[in-house]
N, C-alpha and C positions, 0 to 999 in steps of 0.2 A: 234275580236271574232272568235274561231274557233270551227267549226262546226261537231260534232262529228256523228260518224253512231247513237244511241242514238236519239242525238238532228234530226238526219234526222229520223228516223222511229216515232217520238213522231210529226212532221212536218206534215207527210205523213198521221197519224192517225188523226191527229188534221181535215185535210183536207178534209179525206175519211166521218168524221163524217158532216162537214159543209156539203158538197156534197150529205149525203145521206138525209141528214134535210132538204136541199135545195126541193130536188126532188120529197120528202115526201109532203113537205106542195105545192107546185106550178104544177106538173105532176106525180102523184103516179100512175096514169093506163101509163106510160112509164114502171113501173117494170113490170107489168103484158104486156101489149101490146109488148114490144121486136117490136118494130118496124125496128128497127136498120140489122135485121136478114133479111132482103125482099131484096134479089140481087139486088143492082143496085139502090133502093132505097136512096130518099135524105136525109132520116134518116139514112142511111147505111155507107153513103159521110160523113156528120157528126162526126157520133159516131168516123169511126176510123181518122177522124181529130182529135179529141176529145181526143180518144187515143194517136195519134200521139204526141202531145202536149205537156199527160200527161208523156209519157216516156223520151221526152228531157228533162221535167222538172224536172224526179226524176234522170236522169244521168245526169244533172247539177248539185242536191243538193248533192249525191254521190261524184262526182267527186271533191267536195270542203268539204267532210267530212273531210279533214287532212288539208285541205289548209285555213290560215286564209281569214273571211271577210272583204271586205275594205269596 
């Protein structure tokens, strides 16, 4: 199967959606609270773990948008 920019951005959306459904029904005063924003806080450690993650993950599915899946 090989994975096109397309198939990565339709991935990515698919995701953004679970995630935002996710956060909605389980922590919605996380949107409003911005906890994440408090120096030094462990909500702060988190989130850019969080982030951290998110970005190996979408330069992983990038980086194999031409190269087939095994």
């Amino acid at each position: 199967m090989v994975i096109t920019t397309r198939t990565a951005v339709s991935d990515i959306e698919r995701r953004h959606d679970e995630l935002a459904d996710w956060l909605q029904r389980r922590a919605a005063h996380s949107i409003k609270d911005q906890n994440h924003l408090d120096e030094g806080s462990i909500a702060q450690t988190y989130w850019h773990y969080g982030y951290l993650m998110a970005t190996k993950d979408v330069l992983a599915l990038l980086g194999n948008a031409s190269t087939p899946r095994h």
